[in-house]
N, C-alpha and C positions, 0 to 999 in steps of 0.2 A: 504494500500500500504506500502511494506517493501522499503526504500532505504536502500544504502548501508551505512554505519556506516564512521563517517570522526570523527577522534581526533583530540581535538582541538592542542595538541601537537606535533607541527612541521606542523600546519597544515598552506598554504598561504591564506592570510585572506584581501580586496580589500575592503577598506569604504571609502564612498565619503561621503563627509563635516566633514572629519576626524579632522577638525582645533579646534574644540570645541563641546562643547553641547553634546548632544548624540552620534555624532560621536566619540569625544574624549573619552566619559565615555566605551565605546565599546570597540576602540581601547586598551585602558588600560584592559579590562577584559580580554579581547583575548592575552595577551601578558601575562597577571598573569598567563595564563593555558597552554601557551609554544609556542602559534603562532605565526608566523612571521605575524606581522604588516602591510599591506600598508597604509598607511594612505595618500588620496587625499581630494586636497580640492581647491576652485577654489582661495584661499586667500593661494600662495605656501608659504609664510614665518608663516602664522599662521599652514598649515602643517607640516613646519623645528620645529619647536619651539617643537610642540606636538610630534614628532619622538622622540626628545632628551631628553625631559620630560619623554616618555616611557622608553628609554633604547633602547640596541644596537641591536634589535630584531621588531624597528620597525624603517621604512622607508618612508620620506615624497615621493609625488608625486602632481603636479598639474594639475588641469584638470579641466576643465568647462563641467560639466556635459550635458547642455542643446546643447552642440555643441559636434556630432558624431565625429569629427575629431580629436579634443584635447582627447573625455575621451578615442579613437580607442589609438590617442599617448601612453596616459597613460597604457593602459588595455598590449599595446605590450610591454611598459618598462617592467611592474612586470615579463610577460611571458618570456621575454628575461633573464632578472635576478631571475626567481627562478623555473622555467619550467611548473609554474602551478598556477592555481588558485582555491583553495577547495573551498572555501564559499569568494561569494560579498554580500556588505552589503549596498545597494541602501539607502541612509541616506539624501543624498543633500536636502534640500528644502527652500522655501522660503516663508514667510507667512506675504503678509501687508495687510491692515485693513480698514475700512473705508466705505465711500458712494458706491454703487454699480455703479450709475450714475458718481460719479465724480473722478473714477480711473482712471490713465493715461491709452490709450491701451499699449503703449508700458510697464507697471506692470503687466497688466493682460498678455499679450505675454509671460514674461519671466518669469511667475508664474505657465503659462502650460509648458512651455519651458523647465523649470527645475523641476517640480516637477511629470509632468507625463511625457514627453521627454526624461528626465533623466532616469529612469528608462527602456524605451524604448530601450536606447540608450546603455545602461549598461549589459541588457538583451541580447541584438541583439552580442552585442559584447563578451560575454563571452557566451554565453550557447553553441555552436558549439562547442569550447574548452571542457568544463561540456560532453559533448555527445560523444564527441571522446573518453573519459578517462571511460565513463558506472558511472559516480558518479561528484556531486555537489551540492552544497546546495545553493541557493539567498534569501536574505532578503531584502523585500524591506518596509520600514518604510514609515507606510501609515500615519495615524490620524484616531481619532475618528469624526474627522469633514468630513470623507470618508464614515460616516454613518448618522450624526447628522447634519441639515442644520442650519447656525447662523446666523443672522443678523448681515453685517458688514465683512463677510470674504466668500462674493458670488462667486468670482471666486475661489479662495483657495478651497472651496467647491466642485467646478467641479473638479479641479486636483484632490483632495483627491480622492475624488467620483471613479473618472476615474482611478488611481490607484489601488484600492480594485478590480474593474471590470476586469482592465488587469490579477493584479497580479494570482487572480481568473484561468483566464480563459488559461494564459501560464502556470500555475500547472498542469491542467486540459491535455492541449496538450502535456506535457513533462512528466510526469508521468513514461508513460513506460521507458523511458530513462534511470531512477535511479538519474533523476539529482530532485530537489527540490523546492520547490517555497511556500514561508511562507511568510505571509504578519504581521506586527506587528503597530497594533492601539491604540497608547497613546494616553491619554485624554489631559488637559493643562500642558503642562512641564515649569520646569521654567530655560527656556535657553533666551537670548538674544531674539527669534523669540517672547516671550511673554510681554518683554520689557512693561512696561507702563500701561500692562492690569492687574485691580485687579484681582489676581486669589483668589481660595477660592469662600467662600459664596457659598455653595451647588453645586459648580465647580470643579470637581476632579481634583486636580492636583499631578502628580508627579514629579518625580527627574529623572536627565539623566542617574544615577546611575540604578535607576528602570527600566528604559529603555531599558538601556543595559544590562543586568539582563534575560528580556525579550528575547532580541535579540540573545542570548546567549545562553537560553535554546530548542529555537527553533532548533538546531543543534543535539540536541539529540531524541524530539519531531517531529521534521518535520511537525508542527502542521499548518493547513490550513491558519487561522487567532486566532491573541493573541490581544485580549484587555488588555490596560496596565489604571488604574487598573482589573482585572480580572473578577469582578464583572461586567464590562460594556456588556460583552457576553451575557447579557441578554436581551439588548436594542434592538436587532431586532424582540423578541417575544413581550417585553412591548409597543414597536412600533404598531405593528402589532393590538393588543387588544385594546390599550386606543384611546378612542375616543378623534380625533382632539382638541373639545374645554376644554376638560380635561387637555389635554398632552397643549394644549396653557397656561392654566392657570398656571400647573406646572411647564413651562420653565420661567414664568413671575418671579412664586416666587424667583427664580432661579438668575434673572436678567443676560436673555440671549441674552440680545441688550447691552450688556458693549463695544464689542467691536465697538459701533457704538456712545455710549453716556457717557463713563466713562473712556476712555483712558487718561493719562497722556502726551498729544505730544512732553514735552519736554524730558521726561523719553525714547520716541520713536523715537526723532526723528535722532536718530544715525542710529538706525537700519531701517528707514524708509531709510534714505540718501544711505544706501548703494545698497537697492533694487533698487534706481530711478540710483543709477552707475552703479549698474549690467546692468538696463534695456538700458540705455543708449550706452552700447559696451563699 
């Protein structure tokens, strides 16, 4: 499938969880290559802050992704102030940890809420625009935990999961369109959401920088799904072949119960505090 070609110069560019982390590292690459920035994030002064960090080429906005009405607010600012929106960068997410038993519901709610809702929501609100223009591009930043199941991040698991499946299958329907849909799957990053968990030790991890990097390139590839690192693109075939008690013994060595038995809680428990505020309203 050919889409139609979008530069990233002068091109209007829509990233939620724009405040930091991969969102921020994003925002900045899009803005080196001439696009107009929007940068959303449901934390608005951690969005001010990262506009003005970027320069006068990018623009904060707030918006709670997991609720249609705030990100519909936001989606009609950009459209109002700049007529269009080339590429959205669906980034929002939230990742706590822990007993599968003993998560609050209200984390697990606002875990689907925002991480596969969000992008629902993102979707639904912008690709009508995308369709009306014959050209668009969406990125929507899944995980490798969208493929790989972990002990200790079982709901996170289902959104991821349930994200790749969406993202998948609204490619799949828009296609003819010309409009776009690339899903991008990093392994462990080390942004805040990793907070407290040893990364490393047979655990790929990368930078938000790499990330975005990814996210980035997919605008000129229009590439289905991007494992970040690149090398991971092969896990649905070594899945597939290696037999269960092999593949068990190999995540052992791995030690891929950290997130359940090696966490730091005092290193987490900022970021943990703000999932149970989110969840909270």
């Amino acid at each position: 499938m050919t889409y139609p070609a979008i530069d990233p110069h002068g091109a209007v560019v829509l990233i939620t969880g724009g405040g930091r982390g991969i969102g921020l590292a994003t925002a900045e690459l899009f803005a080196r290559h001439g696009a107009i920035v929007c940068v959303a994030d449901l934390d608005g002064a951690a969005a001010t802050e990262a506009a003005q960090s970027i320069g006068p080429q990018a623009f904060p906005y707030t918006a709670d992704v997991s609720s249609a009405g705030s990100f519909s607010d936001c989606v009609r600012a950009v459209l109002d102030s700049f007529g269009r929106i080339d590429v959205l960068v669906n980034n929002a997410g939230v990742m706590p940890l822990g007993d599968f038993l003993a998560e609050p519901e209200a984390t697990s709610r606002t875990t689907i809420d925002v991480n596969l809702w969000g992008p629902v929501h993102g979707m639904r609100l912008v690709l009508p625009h995308m369709i009306s223009r014959r050209r668009g591009h969406i990125v929507n930043v899944a995980s490798m935990a969208g493929k790989i199941p972990i002990p200790g991040m079982a709901v996170y698991n289902a959104s991821k999961f349930a994200a790749v499946g969406l993202s998948a299958a609204v490619r799949a329907e828009f296609a003819p369109t010309g409009v776009s849909v690339s899903t991008v799957l990093p392994s462990a990053v080390r942004t805040r959401l990793s907070s407290g968990v040893p990364l490393g030790r047979g655990l790929p991890t990368v930078s938000p920088s790499t990330v975005a990097t990814a996210i980035f390139r997919t605008l000129a590839t229009r590439r289905a799904e991007v494992p970040v690192p690149r090398y991971l693109a092969a896990w649905d075939l070594l899945n597939a072949l290696t037999p269960e008690p092999l593949m068990r013994s190999a995540r052992r060595l791995i030690g891929d119960r950290r997130a359940l038995t090696s966490v730091d809680p005092t290193a987490r428990a900022a970021y943990e505090q703000s999932i149970a505020d989110q969840a909270a309203g």
